[in-house]
BATI-603628 format. One record per residue: x, y, z of N, C-alpha, C, CB in turn; residue in three letters; residue number from 1. Coordinates in pm, whole numbers, plus 50000, padded with zeros to 5 digits. Glycine has a CB too. Example, Ala and Ser with C-alpha at 12.3 -4.5 7.8 and 13.67 -1.06 7.14 Angstrom:
2
    nxx    nyy    nzz   caxx   cayy   cazz    cxx    cyy    czz   cbxx   cbyy   cbzz  res    n
  51319  49431  50780  51230  49550  50780  51320  49670  50780  51131  49553  50905  ALA    1
  51285  49775  50708  51367  49894  50714  51290  50003  50787  51408  49940  50572  SER    2
//
This chain:
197
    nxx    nyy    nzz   caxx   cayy   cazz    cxx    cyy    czz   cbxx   cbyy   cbzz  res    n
  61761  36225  72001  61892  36286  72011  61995  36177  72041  61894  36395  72121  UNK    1
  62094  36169  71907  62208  36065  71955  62312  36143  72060  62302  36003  71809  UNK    2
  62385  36055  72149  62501  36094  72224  62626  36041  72178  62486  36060  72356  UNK    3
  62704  36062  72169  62807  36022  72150  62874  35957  72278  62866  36120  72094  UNK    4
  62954  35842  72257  63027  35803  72366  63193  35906  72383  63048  35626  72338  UNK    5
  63216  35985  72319  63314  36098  72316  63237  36165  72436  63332  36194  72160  UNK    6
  63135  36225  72399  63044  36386  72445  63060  36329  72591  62830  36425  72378  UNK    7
  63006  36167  72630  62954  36132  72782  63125  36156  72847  62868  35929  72806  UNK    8
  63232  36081  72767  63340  36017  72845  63405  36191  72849  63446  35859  72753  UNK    9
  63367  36296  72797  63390  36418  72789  63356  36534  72907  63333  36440  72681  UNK   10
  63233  36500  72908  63143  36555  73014  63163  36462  73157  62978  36549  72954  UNK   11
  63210  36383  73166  63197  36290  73302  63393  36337  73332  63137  36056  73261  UNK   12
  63487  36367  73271  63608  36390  73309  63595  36558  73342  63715  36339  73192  UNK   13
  63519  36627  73273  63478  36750  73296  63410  36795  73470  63374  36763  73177  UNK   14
  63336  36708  73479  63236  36684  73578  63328  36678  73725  63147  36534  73538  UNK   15
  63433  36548  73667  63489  36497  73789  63624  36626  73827  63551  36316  73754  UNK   16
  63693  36685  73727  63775  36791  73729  63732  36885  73808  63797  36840  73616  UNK   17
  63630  36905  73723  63574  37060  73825  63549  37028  73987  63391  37126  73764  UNK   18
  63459  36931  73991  63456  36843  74117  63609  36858  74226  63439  36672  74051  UNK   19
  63652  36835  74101  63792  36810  74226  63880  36908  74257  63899  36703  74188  UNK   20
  63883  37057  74161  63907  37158  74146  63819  37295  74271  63882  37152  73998  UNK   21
  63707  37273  74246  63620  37299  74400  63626  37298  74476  63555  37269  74447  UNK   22
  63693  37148  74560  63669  37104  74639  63805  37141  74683  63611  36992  74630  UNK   23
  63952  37141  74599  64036  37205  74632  64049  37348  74729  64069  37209  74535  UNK   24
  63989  37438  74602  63958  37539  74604  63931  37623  74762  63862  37523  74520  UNK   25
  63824  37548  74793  63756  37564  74945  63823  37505  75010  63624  37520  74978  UNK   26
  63895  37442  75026  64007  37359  75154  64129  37471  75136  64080  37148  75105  UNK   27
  64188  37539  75024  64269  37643  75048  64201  37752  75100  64337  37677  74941  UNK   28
  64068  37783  75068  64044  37875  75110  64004  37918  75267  63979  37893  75033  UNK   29
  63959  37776  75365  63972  37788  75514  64096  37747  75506  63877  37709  75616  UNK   30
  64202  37681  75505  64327  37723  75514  64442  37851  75512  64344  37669  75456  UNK   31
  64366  37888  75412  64431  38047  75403  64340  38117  75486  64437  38126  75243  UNK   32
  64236  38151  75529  64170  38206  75649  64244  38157  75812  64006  38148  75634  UNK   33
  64256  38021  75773  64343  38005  75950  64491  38057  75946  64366  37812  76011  UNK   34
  64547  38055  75814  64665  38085  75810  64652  38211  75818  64736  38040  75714  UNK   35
  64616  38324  75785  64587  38443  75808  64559  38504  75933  64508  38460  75745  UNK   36
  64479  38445  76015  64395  38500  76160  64347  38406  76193  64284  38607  76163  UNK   37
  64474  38312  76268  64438  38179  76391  64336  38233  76484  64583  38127  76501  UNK   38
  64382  38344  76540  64286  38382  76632  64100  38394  76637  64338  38494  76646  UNK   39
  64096  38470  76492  63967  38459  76468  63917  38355  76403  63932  38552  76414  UNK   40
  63971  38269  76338  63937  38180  76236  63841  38059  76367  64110  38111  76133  UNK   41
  63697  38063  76292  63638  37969  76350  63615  37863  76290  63548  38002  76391  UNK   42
  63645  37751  76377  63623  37630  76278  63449  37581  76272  63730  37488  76341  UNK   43
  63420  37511  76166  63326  37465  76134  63261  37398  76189  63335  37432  76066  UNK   44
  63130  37425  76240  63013  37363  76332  62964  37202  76293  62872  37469  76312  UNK   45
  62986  37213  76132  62957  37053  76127  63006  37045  75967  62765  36995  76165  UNK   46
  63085  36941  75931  63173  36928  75840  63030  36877  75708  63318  36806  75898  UNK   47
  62947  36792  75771  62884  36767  75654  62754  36873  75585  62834  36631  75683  UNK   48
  62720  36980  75671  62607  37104  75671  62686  37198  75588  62559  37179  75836  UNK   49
  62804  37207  75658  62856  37335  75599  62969  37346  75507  62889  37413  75696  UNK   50
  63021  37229  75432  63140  37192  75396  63087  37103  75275  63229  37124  75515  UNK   51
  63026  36953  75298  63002  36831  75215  62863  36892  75143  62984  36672  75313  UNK   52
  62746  36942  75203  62665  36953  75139  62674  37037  75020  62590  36973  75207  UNK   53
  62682  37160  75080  62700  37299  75000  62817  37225  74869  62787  37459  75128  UNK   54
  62954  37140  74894  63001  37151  74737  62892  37055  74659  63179  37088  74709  UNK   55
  62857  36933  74742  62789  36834  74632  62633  36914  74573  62750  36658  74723  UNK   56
  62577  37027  74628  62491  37079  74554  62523  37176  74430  62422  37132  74637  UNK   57
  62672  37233  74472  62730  37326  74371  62749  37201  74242  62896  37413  74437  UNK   58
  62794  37088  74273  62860  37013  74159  62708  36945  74112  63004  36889  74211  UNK   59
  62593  36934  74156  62455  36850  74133  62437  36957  74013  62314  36838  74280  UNK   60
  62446  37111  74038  62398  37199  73980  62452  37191  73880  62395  37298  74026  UNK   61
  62632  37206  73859  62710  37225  73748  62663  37114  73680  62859  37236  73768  UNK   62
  62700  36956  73718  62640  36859  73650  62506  36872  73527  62603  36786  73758  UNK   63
  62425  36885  73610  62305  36895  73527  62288  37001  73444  62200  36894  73599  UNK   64
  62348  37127  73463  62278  37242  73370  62398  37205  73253  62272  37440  73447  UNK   65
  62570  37159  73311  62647  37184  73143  62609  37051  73093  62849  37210  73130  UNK   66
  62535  36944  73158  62520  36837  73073  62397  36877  72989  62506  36700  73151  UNK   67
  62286  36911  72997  62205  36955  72944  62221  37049  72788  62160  37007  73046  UNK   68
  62284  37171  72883  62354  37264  72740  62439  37195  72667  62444  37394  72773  UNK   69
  62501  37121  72730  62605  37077  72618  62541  37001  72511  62721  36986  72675  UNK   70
  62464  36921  72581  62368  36822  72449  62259  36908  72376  62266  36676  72523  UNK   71
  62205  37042  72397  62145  37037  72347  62174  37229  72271  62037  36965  72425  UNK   72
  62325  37247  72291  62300  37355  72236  62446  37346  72121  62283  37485  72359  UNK   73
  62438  37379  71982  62491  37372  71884  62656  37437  71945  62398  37447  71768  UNK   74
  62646  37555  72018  62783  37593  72062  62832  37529  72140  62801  37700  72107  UNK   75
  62902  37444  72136  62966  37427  72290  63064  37432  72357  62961  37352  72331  UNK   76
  63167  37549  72353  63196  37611  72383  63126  37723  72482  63234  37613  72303  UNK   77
  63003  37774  72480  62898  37868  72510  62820  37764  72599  62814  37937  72371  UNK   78
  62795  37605  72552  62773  37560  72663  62813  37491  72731  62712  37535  72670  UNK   79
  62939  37527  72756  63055  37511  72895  63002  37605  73037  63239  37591  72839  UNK   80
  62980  37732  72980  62977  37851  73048  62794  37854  73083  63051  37987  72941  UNK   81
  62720  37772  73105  62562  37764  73079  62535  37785  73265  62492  37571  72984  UNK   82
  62645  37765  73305  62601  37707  73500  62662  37818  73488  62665  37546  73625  UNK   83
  62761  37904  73472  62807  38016  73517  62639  38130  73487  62972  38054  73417  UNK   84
  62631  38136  73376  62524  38243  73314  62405  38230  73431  62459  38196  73133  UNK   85
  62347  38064  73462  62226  38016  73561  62271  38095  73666  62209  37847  73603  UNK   86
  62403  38088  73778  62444  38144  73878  62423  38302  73849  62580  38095  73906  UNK   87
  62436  38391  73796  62467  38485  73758  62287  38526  73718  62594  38470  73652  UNK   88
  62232  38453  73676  62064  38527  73675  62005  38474  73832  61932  38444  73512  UNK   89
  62040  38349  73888  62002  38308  74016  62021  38413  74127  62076  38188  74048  UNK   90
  62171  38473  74136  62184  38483  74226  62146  38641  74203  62296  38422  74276  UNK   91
  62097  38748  74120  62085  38853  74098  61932  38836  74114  62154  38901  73981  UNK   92
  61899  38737  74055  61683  38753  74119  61688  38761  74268  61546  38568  74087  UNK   93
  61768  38676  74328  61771  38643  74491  61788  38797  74539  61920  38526  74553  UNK   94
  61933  38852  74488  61928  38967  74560  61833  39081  74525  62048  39011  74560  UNK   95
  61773  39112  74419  61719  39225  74345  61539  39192  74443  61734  39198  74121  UNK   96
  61496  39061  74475  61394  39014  74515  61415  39079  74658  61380  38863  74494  UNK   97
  61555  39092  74717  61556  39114  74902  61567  39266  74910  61713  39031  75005  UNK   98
  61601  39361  74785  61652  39480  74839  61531  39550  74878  61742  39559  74745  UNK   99
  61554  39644  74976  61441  39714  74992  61465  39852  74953  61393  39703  75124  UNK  100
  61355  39920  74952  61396  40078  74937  61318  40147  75018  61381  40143  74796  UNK  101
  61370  40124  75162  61273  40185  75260  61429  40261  75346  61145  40041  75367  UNK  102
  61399  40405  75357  61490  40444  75436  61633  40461  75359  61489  40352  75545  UNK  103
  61619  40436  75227  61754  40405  75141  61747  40239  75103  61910  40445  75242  UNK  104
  61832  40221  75022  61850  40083  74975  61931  39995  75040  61892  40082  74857  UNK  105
  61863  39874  75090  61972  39775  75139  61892  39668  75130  62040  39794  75286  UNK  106
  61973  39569  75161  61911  39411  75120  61844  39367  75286  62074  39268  75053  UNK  107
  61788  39280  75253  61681  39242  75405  61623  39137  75397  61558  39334  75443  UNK  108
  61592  39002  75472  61563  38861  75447  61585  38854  75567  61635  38767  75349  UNK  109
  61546  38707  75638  61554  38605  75690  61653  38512  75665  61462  38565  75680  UNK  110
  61708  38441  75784  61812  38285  75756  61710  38215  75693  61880  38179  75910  UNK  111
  61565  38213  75729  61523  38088  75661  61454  38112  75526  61428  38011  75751  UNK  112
  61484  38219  75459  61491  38259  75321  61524  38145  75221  61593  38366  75310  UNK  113
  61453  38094  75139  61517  37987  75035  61633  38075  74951  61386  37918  74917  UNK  114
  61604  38174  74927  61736  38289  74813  61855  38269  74903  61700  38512  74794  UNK  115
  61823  38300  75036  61965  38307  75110  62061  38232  75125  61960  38322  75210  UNK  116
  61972  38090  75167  61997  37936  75200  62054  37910  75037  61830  37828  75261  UNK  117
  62032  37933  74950  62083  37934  74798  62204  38033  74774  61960  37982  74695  UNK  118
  62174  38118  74819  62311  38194  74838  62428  38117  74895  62291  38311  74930  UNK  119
  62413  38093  75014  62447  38033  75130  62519  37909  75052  62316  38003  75238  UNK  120
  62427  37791  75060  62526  37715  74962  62606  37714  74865  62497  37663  74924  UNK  121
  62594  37816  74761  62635  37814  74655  62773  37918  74697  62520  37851  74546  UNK  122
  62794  37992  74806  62914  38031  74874  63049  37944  74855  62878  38033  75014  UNK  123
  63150  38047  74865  63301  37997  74844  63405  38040  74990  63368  38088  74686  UNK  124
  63463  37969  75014  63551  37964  75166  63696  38016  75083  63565  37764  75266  UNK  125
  63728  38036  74950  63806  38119  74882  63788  38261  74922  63785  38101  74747  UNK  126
  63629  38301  74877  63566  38423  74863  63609  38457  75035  63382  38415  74805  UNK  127
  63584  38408  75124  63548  38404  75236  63664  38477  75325  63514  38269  75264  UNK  128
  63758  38462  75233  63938  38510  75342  63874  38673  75307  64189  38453  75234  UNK  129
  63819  38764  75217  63783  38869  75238  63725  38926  75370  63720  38876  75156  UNK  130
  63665  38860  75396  63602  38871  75525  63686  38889  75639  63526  38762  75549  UNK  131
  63798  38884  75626  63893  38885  75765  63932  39047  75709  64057  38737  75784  UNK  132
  63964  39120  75602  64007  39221  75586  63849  39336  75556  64124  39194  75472  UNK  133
  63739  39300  75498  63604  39377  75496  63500  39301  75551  63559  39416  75358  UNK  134
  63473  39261  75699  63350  39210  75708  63188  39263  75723  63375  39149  75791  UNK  135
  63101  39221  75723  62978  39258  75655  62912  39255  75821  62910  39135  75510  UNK  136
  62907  39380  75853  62858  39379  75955  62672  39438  75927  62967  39464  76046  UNK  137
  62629  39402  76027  62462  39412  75995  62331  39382  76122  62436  39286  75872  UNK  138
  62257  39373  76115  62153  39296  76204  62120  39169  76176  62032  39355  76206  UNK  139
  62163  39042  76209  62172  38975  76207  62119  38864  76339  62258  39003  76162  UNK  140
  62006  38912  76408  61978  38915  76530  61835  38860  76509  62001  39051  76600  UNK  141
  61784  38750  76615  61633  38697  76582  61592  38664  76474  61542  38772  76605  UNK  142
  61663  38590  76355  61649  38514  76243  61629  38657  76114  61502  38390  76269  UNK  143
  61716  38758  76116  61755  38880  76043  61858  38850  75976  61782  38994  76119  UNK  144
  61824  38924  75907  61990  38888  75809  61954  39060  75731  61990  38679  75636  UNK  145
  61998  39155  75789  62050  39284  75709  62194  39339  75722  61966  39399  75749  UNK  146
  62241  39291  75634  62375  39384  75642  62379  39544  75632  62463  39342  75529  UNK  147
  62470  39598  75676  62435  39724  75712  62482  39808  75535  62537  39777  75880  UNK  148
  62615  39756  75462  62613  39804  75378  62625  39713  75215  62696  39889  75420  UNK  149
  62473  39745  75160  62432  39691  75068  62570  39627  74941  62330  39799  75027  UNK  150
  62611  39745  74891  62771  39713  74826  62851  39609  74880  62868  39833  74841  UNK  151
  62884  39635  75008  62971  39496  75027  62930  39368  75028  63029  39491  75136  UNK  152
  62780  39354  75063  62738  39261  75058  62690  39150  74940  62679  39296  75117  UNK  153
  62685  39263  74815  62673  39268  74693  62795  39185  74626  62661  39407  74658  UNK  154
  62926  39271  74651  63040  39216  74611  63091  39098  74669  63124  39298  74619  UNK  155
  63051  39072  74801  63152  38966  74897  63036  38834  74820  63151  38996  75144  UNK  156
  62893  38821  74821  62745  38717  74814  62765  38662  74666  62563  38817  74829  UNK  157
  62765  38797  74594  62723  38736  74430  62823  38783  74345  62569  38793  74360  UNK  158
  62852  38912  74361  62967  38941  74247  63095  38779  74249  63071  39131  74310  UNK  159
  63166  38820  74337  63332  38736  74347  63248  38592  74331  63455  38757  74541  UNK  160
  63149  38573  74392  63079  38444  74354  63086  38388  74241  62964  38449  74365  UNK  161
  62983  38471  74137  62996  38440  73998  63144  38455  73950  62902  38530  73917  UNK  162
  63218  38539  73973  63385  38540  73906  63438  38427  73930  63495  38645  73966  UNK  163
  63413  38367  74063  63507  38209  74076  63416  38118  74026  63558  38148  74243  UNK  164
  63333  38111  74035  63233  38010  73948  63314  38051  73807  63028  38054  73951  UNK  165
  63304  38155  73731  63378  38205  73590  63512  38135  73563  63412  38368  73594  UNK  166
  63597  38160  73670  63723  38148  73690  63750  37932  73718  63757  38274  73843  UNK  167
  63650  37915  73807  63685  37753  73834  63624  37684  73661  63563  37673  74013  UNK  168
  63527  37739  73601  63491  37674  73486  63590  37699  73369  63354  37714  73451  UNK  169
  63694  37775  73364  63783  37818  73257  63879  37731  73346  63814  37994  73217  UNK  170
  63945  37723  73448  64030  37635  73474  63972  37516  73449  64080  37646  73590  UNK  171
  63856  37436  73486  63841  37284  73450  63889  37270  73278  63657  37230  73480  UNK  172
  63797  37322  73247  63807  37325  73079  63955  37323  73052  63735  37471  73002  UNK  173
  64066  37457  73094  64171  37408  73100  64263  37293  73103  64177  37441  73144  UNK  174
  64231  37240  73269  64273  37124  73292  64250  36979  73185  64217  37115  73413  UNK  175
  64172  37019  73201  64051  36865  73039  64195  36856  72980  63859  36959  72843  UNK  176
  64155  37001  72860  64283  36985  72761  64368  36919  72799  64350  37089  72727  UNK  177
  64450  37048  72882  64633  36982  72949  64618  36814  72959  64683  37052  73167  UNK  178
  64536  36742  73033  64571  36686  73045  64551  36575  72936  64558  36693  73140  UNK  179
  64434  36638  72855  64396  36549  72749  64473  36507  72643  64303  36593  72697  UNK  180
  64574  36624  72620  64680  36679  72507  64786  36561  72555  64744  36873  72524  UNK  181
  64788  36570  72658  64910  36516  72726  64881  36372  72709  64933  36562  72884  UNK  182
  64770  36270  72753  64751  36111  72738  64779  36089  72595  64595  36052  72777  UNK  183
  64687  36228  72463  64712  36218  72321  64834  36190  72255  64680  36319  72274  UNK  184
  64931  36284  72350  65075  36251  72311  65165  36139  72332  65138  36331  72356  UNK  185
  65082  36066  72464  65201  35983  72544  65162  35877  72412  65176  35919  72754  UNK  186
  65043  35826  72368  64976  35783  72297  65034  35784  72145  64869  35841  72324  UNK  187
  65070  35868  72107  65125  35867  71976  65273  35850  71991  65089  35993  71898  UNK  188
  65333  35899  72101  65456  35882  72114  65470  35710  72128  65506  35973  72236  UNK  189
  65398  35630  72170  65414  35495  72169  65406  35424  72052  65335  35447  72244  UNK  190
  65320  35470  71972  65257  35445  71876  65366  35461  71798  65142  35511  71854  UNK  191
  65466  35588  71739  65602  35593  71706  65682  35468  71752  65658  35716  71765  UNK  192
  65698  35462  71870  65819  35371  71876  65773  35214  71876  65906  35405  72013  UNK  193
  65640  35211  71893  65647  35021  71820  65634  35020  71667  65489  34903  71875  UNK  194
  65599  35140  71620  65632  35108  71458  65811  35152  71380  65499  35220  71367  UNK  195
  65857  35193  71512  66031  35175  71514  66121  35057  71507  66079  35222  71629  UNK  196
  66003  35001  71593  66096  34834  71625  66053  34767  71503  66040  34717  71787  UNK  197
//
Protein backbone atom coordinates (compact mmCIF):
# COMPACT_ATOMS: atom_id res chain seq x y z
CA UNK A 1 0.00 0.00 0.00
CA UNK A 2 1.48 3.37 -1.29
CA UNK A 3 0.89 6.60 0.99
CA UNK A 4 0.91 9.57 -0.26
CA UNK A 5 2.84 12.45 1.27
CA UNK A 6 -0.66 14.63 0.76
CA UNK A 7 -2.80 11.70 2.79
CA UNK A 8 0.21 11.83 5.88
CA UNK A 9 0.63 15.88 5.81
CA UNK A 10 -3.44 15.56 5.73
CA UNK A 11 -4.06 13.28 8.45
CA UNK A 12 -1.28 14.74 10.86
CA UNK A 13 -3.06 18.56 10.49
CA UNK A 14 -6.32 16.64 11.02
CA UNK A 15 -4.91 14.86 14.03
CA UNK A 16 -3.37 17.99 15.50
CA UNK A 17 -6.86 20.15 14.91
CA UNK A 18 -8.98 17.87 16.49
CA UNK A 19 -6.33 17.58 19.23
CA UNK A 20 -6.56 21.08 19.79
CA UNK A 21 -10.27 21.44 19.30
CA UNK A 22 -10.81 18.81 22.38
CA UNK A 23 -8.76 20.03 24.40
CA UNK A 24 -10.47 23.39 23.96
CA UNK A 25 -13.61 21.99 24.24
CA UNK A 26 -13.10 20.54 27.89
CA UNK A 27 -11.37 23.68 29.33
CA UNK A 28 -14.77 25.55 28.30
CA UNK A 29 -16.53 23.04 29.53
CA UNK A 30 -15.12 23.15 33.48
CA UNK A 31 -15.18 26.71 32.90
CA UNK A 32 -18.66 26.96 32.09
CA UNK A 33 -19.44 24.54 35.08
CA UNK A 34 -17.51 27.07 37.52
CA UNK A 35 -19.07 29.83 35.81
CA UNK A 36 -22.41 28.42 36.38
CA UNK A 37 -22.22 27.03 40.17
CA UNK A 38 -18.93 28.39 41.95
CA UNK A 39 -20.37 26.94 44.80
CA UNK A 40 -20.66 23.44 43.74
CA UNK A 41 -18.12 23.28 41.13
CA UNK A 42 -15.36 20.94 42.38
CA UNK A 43 -12.10 21.29 41.24
CA UNK A 44 -10.05 18.46 40.03
CA UNK A 45 -8.23 15.93 42.27
CA UNK A 46 -5.31 15.61 39.93
CA UNK A 47 -4.82 17.47 36.65
CA UNK A 48 -2.87 14.65 35.01
CA UNK A 49 -5.59 11.38 36.01
CA UNK A 50 -8.41 13.27 35.26
CA UNK A 51 -7.78 15.96 32.69
CA UNK A 52 -4.18 14.97 30.62
CA UNK A 53 -4.78 11.36 30.50
CA UNK A 54 -8.37 10.85 29.55
CA UNK A 55 -7.79 13.61 26.35
CA UNK A 56 -4.39 11.96 25.20
CA UNK A 57 -6.28 8.50 25.17
CA UNK A 58 -9.34 10.08 23.37
CA UNK A 59 -6.77 11.56 20.70
CA UNK A 60 -4.41 7.88 20.79
CA UNK A 61 -7.85 6.46 19.82
CA UNK A 62 -8.97 9.06 17.16
CA UNK A 63 -5.36 8.88 15.80
CA UNK A 64 -5.18 5.37 15.11
CA UNK A 65 -8.67 4.23 14.07
CA UNK A 66 -9.07 7.55 11.25
CA UNK A 67 -5.51 6.82 10.28
CA UNK A 68 -6.17 3.34 9.60
CA UNK A 69 -9.69 3.91 7.81
CA UNK A 70 -8.49 6.48 6.02
CA UNK A 71 -5.71 4.37 4.34
CA UNK A 72 -7.47 1.65 3.94
CA UNK A 73 -11.00 2.40 3.06
CA UNK A 74 -11.91 3.66 -0.65
CA UNK A 75 -14.45 6.39 0.99
CA UNK A 76 -12.96 8.83 2.76
CA UNK A 77 -15.10 10.88 3.59
CA UNK A 78 -16.90 7.73 5.59
CA UNK A 79 -13.48 7.31 6.86
CA UNK A 80 -13.33 10.52 8.68
CA UNK A 81 -16.32 9.40 10.74
CA UNK A 82 -14.62 5.57 11.51
CA UNK A 83 -13.70 6.74 15.51
CA UNK A 84 -17.11 8.21 15.80
CA UNK A 85 -18.98 4.73 14.50
CA UNK A 86 -15.92 2.65 17.04
CA UNK A 87 -17.26 5.04 20.02
CA UNK A 88 -20.76 4.45 19.26
CA UNK A 89 -20.46 0.33 19.06
CA UNK A 90 -17.85 0.68 22.20
CA UNK A 91 -19.70 2.47 24.24
CA UNK A 92 -23.25 0.64 23.61
CA UNK A 93 -21.45 -3.05 24.25
CA UNK A 94 -20.17 -1.39 27.63
CA UNK A 95 -23.56 -0.34 28.52
CA UNK A 96 -25.89 -3.18 27.04
CA UNK A 97 -23.02 -5.67 28.88
CA UNK A 98 -23.90 -3.66 32.59
CA UNK A 99 -27.73 -3.49 32.32
CA UNK A 100 -29.43 -5.71 34.43
CA UNK A 101 -32.95 -6.88 34.43
CA UNK A 102 -33.42 -7.75 37.91
CA UNK A 103 -36.19 -5.83 39.68
CA UNK A 104 -36.63 -3.67 36.36
CA UNK A 105 -33.86 -2.43 34.18
CA UNK A 106 -30.93 -0.43 35.21
CA UNK A 107 -27.27 -0.40 34.63
CA UNK A 108 -24.88 -1.86 37.51
CA UNK A 109 -20.89 -2.25 37.59
CA UNK A 110 -18.12 -1.49 39.65
CA UNK A 111 -15.44 1.69 39.51
CA UNK A 112 -13.06 -0.92 38.72
CA UNK A 113 -15.01 -2.08 35.65
CA UNK A 114 -12.71 -1.80 32.45
CA UNK A 115 -16.31 -0.57 30.37
CA UNK A 116 -16.63 2.09 32.99
CA UNK A 117 -12.99 3.22 33.34
CA UNK A 118 -13.56 3.40 29.27
CA UNK A 119 -16.49 5.21 29.68
CA UNK A 120 -14.90 7.29 32.15
CA UNK A 121 -12.12 8.36 29.97
CA UNK A 122 -13.62 8.74 26.94
CA UNK A 123 -16.05 11.41 28.99
CA UNK A 124 -16.53 15.19 28.11
CA UNK A 125 -16.36 18.19 30.88
CA UNK A 126 -18.67 19.93 27.94
CA UNK A 127 -21.18 17.02 28.50
CA UNK A 128 -20.58 17.48 32.16
CA UNK A 129 -22.27 21.25 32.79
CA UNK A 130 -25.56 18.93 32.47
CA UNK A 131 -24.93 17.63 35.54
CA UNK A 132 -25.40 20.83 37.50
CA UNK A 133 -29.08 21.04 36.04
CA UNK A 134 -29.89 16.70 35.91
CA UNK A 135 -27.55 14.88 38.13
CA UNK A 136 -27.33 11.10 38.19
CA UNK A 137 -27.97 10.20 41.46
CA UNK A 138 -27.46 6.36 42.45
CA UNK A 139 -25.51 3.91 44.77
CA UNK A 140 -22.41 4.68 44.35
CA UNK A 141 -21.11 3.43 47.71
CA UNK A 142 -18.25 0.55 48.41
CA UNK A 143 -16.85 0.49 44.82
CA UNK A 144 -20.84 0.53 43.20
CA UNK A 145 -21.62 2.42 40.58
CA UNK A 146 -25.70 2.13 40.05
CA UNK A 147 -27.39 5.00 39.07
CA UNK A 148 -30.75 5.08 40.12
CA UNK A 149 -32.23 6.13 36.70
CA UNK A 150 -31.09 4.08 33.76
CA UNK A 151 -32.22 6.93 30.94
CA UNK A 152 -30.29 9.59 32.36
CA UNK A 153 -27.51 7.80 32.67
CA UNK A 154 -27.83 6.57 29.19
CA UNK A 155 -28.13 10.09 27.80
CA UNK A 156 -25.62 12.09 30.12
CA UNK A 157 -22.48 8.45 29.54
CA UNK A 158 -23.02 7.58 25.83
CA UNK A 159 -25.68 9.28 23.96
CA UNK A 160 -24.31 13.35 24.17
CA UNK A 161 -20.95 11.43 24.20
CA UNK A 162 -21.11 10.06 20.82
CA UNK A 163 -22.95 13.51 19.51
CA UNK A 164 -19.79 15.56 20.56
CA UNK A 165 -17.44 13.05 19.43
CA UNK A 166 -20.00 13.53 15.98
CA UNK A 167 -20.02 17.14 16.40
CA UNK A 168 -15.95 17.71 17.34
CA UNK A 169 -15.15 15.41 14.09
CA UNK A 170 -17.37 17.62 11.63
CA UNK A 171 -15.86 20.69 13.17
CA UNK A 172 -12.09 19.45 12.74
CA UNK A 173 -12.80 18.44 9.20
CA UNK A 174 -14.31 21.86 9.00
CA UNK A 175 -11.55 23.67 10.37
CA UNK A 176 -8.84 21.57 7.85
CA UNK A 177 -10.76 23.16 4.97
CA UNK A 178 -11.22 26.87 6.32
CA UNK A 179 -8.12 26.95 6.95
CA UNK A 180 -6.74 25.02 4.11
CA UNK A 181 -8.82 27.15 1.51
CA UNK A 182 -7.46 30.03 3.12
CA UNK A 183 -3.19 29.23 2.92
CA UNK A 184 -4.58 27.99 -0.97
CA UNK A 185 -5.64 31.44 -1.52
CA UNK A 186 -3.03 33.51 0.23
CA UNK A 187 -0.89 31.29 -2.15
CA UNK A 188 -2.33 32.07 -5.39
CA UNK A 189 -2.99 35.47 -4.48
CA UNK A 190 0.92 35.85 -4.39
CA UNK A 191 1.42 33.94 -7.12
CA UNK A 192 -0.89 36.75 -9.07
CA UNK A 193 1.03 39.53 -8.00
CA UNK A 194 4.72 38.39 -8.77
CA UNK A 195 3.52 37.51 -12.19
CA UNK A 196 2.14 41.35 -12.11
CA UNK A 197 5.46 42.77 -11.56
Amino acid sequence: MKIAKSDIGFLIKLILIWAFANLTLNMFGLWFTKLLNPVEFSYLDSIKYEFVKPLLIQLLLFSVSTTIAYLLLKNKKLALYVFVALQFVAFHVIFFMNVKIHHGMHFATTFNNHGLQYLSFCGQYLVDILYLYFPINGNFENGLFVPDNIATFYIHWILLNIIYYAGLTWLSIRLLKYFSEDKKENVEVEVVAENQE
